[in-house]
PLY file of the C-alpha trace (Angstrom):
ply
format ascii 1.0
element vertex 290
property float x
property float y
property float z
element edge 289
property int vertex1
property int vertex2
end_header
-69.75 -0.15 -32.65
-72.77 -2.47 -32.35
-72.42 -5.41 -29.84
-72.69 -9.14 -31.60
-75.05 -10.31 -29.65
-77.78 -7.14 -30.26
-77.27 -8.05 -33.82
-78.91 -11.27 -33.15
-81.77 -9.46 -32.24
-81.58 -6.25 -34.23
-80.56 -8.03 -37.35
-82.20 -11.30 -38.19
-80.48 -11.51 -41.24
-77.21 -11.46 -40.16
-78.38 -14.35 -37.24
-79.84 -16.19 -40.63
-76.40 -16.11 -42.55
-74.23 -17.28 -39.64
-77.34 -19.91 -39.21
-76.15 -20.97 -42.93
-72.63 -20.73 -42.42
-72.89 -23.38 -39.28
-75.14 -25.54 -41.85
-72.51 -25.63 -44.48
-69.82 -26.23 -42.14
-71.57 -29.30 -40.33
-72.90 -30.14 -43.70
-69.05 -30.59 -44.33
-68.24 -31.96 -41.33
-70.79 -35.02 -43.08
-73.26 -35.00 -40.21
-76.45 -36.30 -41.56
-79.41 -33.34 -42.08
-81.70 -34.30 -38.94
-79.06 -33.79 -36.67
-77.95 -30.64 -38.38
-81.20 -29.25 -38.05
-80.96 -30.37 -34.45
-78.09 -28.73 -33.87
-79.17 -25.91 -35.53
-82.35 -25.39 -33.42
-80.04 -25.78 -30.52
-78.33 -22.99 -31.71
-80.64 -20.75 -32.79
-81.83 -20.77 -28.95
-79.00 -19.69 -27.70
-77.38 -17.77 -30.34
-79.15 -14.65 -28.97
-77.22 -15.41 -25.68
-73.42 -14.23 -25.22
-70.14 -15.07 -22.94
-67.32 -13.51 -21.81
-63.98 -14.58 -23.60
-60.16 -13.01 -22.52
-57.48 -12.14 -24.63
-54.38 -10.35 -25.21
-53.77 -6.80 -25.95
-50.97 -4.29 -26.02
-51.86 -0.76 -24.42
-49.89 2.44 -24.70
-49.01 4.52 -21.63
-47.26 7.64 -20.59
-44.64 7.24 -17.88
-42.80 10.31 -16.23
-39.41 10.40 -15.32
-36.75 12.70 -13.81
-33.07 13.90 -15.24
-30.98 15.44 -13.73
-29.54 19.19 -15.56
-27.16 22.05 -14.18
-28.00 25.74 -14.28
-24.88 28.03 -13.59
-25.47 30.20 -10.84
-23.33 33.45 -9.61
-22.24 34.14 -6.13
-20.41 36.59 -4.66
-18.03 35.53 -1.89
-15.22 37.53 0.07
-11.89 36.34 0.56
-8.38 37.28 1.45
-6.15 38.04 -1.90
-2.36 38.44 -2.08
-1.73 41.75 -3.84
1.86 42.09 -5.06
3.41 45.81 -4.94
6.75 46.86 -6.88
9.04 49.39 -7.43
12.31 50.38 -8.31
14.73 53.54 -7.40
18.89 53.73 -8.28
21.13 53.43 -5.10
23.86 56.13 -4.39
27.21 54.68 -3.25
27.79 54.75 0.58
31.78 54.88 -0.51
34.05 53.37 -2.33
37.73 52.94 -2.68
40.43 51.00 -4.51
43.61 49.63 -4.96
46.29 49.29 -7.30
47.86 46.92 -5.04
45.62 44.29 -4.49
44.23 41.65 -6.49
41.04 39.44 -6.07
40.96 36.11 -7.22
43.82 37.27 -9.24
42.87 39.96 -10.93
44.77 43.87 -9.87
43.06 47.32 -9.85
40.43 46.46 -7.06
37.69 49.02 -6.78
35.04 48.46 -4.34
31.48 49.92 -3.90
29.67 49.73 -1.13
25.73 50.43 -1.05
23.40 50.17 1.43
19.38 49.06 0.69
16.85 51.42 2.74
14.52 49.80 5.00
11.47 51.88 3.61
10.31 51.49 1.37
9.28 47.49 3.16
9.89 45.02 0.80
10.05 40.83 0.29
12.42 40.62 -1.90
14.93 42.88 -4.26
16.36 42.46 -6.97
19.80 44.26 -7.92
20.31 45.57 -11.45
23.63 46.82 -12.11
24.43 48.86 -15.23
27.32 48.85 -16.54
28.60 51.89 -18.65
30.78 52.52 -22.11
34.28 52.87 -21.32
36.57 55.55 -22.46
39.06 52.96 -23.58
39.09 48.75 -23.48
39.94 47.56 -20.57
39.00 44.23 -19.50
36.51 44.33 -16.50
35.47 41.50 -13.91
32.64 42.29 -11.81
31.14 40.44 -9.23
27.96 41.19 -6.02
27.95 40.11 -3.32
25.20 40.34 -0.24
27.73 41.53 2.76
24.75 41.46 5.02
25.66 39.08 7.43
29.70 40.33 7.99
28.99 43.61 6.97
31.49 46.50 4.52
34.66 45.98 4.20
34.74 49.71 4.99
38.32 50.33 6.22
39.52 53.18 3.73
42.50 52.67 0.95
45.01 49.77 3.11
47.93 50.51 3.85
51.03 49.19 2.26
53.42 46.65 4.39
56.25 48.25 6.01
58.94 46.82 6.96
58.89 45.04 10.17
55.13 44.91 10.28
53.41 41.94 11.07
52.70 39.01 8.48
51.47 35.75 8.42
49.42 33.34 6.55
46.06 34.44 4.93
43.55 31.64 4.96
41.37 33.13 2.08
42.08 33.96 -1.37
39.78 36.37 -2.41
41.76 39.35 -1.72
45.43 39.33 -1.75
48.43 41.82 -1.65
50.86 43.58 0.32
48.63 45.10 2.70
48.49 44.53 6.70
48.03 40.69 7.25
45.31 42.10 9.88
43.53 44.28 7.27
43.54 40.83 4.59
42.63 38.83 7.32
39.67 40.90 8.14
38.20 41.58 4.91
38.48 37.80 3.70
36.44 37.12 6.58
33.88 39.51 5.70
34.21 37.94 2.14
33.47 34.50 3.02
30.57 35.53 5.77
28.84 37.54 2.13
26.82 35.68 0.05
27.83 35.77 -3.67
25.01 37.10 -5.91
26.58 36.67 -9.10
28.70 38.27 -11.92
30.68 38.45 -15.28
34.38 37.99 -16.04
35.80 39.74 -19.27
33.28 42.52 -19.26
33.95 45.34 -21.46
31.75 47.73 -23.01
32.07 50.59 -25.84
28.18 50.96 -26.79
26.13 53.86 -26.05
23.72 51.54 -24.18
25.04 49.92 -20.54
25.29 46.22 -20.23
22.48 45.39 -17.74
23.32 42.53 -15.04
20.30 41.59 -12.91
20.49 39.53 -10.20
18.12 38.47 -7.35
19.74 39.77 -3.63
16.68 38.32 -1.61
16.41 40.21 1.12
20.28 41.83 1.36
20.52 45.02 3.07
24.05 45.81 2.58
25.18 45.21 -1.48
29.16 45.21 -2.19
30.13 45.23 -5.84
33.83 44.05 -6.67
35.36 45.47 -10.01
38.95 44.72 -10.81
40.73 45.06 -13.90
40.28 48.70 -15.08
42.94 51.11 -13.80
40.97 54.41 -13.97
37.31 55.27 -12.57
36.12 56.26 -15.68
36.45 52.56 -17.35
34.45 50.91 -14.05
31.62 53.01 -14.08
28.34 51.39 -12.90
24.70 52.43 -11.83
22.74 50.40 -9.28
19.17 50.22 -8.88
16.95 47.96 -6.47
13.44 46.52 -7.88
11.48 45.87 -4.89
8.56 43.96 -4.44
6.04 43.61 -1.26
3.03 41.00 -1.26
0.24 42.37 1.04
-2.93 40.76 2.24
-6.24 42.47 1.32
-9.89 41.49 1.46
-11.48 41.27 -1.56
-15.19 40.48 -2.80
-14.82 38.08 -5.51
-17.58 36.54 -8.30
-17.43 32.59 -8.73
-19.93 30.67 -9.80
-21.23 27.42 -9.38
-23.23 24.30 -10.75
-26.60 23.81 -9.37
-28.30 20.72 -9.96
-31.86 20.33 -10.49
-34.71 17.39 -11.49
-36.20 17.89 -14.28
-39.38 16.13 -15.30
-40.14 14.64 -18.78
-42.68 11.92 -20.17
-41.94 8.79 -21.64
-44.27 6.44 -23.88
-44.27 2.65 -23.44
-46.14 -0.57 -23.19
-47.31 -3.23 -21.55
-49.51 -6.40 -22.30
-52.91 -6.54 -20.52
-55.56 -9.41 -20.07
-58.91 -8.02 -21.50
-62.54 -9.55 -21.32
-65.22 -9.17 -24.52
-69.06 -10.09 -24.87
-69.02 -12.57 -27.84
-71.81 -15.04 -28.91
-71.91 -18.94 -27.78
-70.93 -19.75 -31.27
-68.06 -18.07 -31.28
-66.62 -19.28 -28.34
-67.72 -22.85 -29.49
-66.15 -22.39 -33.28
-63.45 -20.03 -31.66
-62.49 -20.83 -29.11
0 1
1 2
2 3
3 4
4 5
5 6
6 7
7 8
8 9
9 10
10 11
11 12
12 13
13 14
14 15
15 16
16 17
17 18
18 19
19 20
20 21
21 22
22 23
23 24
24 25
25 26
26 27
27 28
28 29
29 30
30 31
31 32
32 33
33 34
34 35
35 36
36 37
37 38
38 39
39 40
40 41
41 42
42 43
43 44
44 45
45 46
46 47
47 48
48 49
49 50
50 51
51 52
52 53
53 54
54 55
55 56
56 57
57 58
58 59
59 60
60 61
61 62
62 63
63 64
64 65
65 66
66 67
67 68
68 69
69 70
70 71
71 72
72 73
73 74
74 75
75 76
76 77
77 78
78 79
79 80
80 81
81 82
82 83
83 84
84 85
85 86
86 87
87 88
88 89
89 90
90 91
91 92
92 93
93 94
94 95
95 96
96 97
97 98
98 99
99 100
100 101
101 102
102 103
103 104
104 105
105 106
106 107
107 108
108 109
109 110
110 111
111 112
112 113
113 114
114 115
115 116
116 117
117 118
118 119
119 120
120 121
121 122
122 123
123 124
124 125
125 126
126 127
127 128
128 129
129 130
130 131
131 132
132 133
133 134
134 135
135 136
136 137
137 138
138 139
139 140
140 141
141 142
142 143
143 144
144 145
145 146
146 147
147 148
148 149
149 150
150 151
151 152
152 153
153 154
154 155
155 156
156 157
157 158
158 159
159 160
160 161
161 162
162 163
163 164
164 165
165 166
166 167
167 168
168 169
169 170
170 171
171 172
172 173
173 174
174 175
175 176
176 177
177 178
178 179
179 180
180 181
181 182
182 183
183 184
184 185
185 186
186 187
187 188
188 189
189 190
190 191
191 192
192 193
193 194
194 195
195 196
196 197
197 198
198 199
199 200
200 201
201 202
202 203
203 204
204 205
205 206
206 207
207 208
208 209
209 210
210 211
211 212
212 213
213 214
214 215
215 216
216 217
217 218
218 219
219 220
220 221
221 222
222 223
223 224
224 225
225 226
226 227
227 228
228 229
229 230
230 231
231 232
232 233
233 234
234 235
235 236
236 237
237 238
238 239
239 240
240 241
241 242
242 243
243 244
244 245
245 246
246 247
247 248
248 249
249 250
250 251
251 252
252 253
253 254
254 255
255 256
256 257
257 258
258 259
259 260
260 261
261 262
262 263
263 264
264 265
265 266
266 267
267 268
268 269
269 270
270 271
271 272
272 273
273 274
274 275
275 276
276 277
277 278
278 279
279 280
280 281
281 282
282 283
283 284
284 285
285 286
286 287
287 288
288 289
């Protein structure tokens, strides 16, 4: 790009024209010819001279800036685990026996099994699932389990019945009566109301092929009693019991997490800004221009 005031020099004809242009405009401006051509001389001595004007301009620049982004990362970390072990195996009767004349909670033909859990193998808690089988004819069955841990069996064989002149008295409990010994009621309503009653069903027959299943959590019993009354014969209370333990053990285990790691990453961003700039331009132009 050629510099205005080398054009002055370079180009006469283009100093000539602007020359006419000033004429015209003072010629316009009325001002009477000698001056103009005063004026004009003037001008032509310095019109080869220039001077520094400012001004205004908008510039584009390039900026950088930082954002933050997460990259997943993998680690491997070890760590204690709880590891839950189960099982489950059918209890055999310790004994049983039963009565024709006693009743519990009202109900005749008591038959009682006793059953007691292993300590191997360990366990946390059991769960007791009883099964209870077709019957060879309806009778109406009660059942009912209870955890005789803390007062133990009731484990005195078939009681006897009262004779006369044997001691009596009042039995505080009602879970078991009868005309047996006072001492032998007394005794195994204590034991009764020491157990802690697991659960049960009232009015529980059964005719199908399959056995109705009752399943009840026994924490951590160790001696299981299971109360049937209602059915005269053996054959119409028959049940199967089975224990589903279960034992939570500690063990160390490496485990894979992961986790969010941040990082800065750069970028570039355009923008402006206004800046004060300085140009070369001829006398004249400042003078016309200014």
């Amino acid at each position: 790009m050629s510099h205005p005031c080398f054009d002055n020099i370079v180009h006469p004809a283009y100093a000539i024209r602007r020359q006419d242009t000033l004429i015209t405009i003072l010629r316009n401006m009325k001002i009477i010819y000698p001056s103009a051509m005063i004026l004009l001389t003037i001008f032509a001595g310095v019109n080869a001279s220039c001077l520094s004007k400012e001004y205004s301009a908008t510039e584009n620049y390039i900026e950088t800036a930082y954002r933050t982004e997460y990259t997943t990362e993998t680690y491997s970390e070890n760590e204690t685990v709880i590891r839950t072990v189960s099982g489950e195996y059918e209890l055999a009767p310790l004994f049983f026996w039963s009565s024709r004349d006693l009743s519990f909670k009202g109900s005749g033909n008591l038959w009682y099994y006793a059953y007691d859990v292993p300590a191997y193998p360990p366990y946390d808690s059991i769960a007791i699932k009883v099964a209870v089988w077709n019957q060879l004819q309806y009778e109406k069955a009660n059942i009912r389990v209870f955890d005789m841990t803390n007062g133990g069996h009731i484990d005195t064989p078939a009681p006897q019945i009262e004779e006369e002149g044997s001691e009596t008295g009042f039995v505080p409990w009602t879970w078991i009566t009868g005309t047996a010994r006072f001492t032998w009621l007394d005794s195994a309503n204590t034991k009764i109301n020491q157990a802690m009653f697991l659960g049960g069903r009232t009015n529980l027959w059964s005719k199908t092929n399959n056995p109705q299943v009752l399943e009840l959590n026994a924490g951590k019993a160790r001696n299981i009693a299971i109360i049937i009354t209602g059915p005269e014969y053996q054959w119409n209370a028959r049940v199967t019991v089975n224990v589903i333990w279960q034992l939570d053990t500690l063990e160390p285990r490496t485990v894979i997490k992961e986790r969010q790691i941040p990082r800065q990453v750069p970028y570039q961003v355009q923008k402006q800004k206004t800046i004060n700039k300085v140009k070369q331009v001829p006398f004249w132009e400042v003078l016309l221009y200014p």
